[in-house]
C-alpha positions, -999 to +999 in steps of 0.1 A: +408-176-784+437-191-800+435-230-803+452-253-820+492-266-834+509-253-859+546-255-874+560-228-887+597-221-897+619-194-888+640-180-916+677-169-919+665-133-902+648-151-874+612-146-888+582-167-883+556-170-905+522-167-878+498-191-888+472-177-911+441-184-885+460-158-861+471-132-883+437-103-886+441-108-841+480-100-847+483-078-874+478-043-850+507-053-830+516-083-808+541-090-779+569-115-775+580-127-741+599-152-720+573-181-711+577-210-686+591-240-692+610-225-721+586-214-748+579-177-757+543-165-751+528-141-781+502-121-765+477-100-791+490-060-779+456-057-761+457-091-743+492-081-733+484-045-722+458-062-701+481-090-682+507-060-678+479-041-660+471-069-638+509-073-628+513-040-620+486-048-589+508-073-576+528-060-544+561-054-551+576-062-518+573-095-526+608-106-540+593-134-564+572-112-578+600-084-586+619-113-598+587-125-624+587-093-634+616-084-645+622-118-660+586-110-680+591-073-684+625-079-697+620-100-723+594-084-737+596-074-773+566-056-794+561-063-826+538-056-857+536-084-885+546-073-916+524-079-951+535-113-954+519-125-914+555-127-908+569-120-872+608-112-860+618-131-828+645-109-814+680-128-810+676-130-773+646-150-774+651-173-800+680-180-777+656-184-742+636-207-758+664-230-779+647-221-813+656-238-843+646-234-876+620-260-870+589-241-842+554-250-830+532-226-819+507-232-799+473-220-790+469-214-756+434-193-747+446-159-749+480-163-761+504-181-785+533-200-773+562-205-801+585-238-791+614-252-805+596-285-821+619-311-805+616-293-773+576-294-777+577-332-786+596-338-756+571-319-733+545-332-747+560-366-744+564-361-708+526-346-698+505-363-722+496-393-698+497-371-668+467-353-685+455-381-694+455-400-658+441-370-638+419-383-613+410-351-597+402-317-610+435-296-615+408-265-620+377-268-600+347-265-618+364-268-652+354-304-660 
């Protein structure tokens, strides 16, 4: 599970530098994507394989679901970290997800989600006391 905050930087070739406690889960391959609200989700190659087996199930006559797809699909970029933990995020989605040199990734469960740090700040900014206000449970049985 990954867990936790972490700032990495991206260098002049539009690498990041994955945070040590992730690396030995990342090093046989990874996947980059479009994520909501702006972010990239990093899925381990297994955990990614998985979610893309899932998506498959859903019925493609649904146009919202073609359109998630392809979005998703799209976006996608495989990877495998070189000796240094570091990652390339592909021009195209540095550019989705407004990244600077300045990132934070994220743990989220099963995946990673890289942000632009002022972008993070300001999401963070603007759910923190929503999460912290919640009267009710957002997913039964979770609390």
């Amino acid at each position: 599970m990954f867990l936790g905050t972490h700032q990495p930087r991206l260098d002049d070739k539009g690498r990041m530098i994955l945070p040590a406690k992730f690396r030995e889960r990342l090093a046989p391959g990874l996947v980059v994507t479009r994520g909501q609200e702006r972010c990239l989700y990093v899925f381990p190659m297994e955990e990614f394989m998985r979610v893309a087996d899932d998506l498959r199930a859903a019925p493609v006559t649904s146009k919202a679901v073609r359109d998630y797809l392809r979005v998703f699909l799209s976006g996608a970029s495989d990877e495998i970290p070189d000796k240094q933990g570091r990652v390339t995020i592909p021009a195209n989605l540095r550019e989705y997800a407004g990244l600077s040199r300045e990132c934070t990734v994220i743990g989220a469960g099963s995946r990673l989600e890289v942000w632009d740090t002022a972008a993070w700040e300001a999401y963070l900014a603007g759910t923190e006391q929503a999460f912290a206000d919640q009267a009710e449970e957002v997913i039964p049985g979770l609390l």
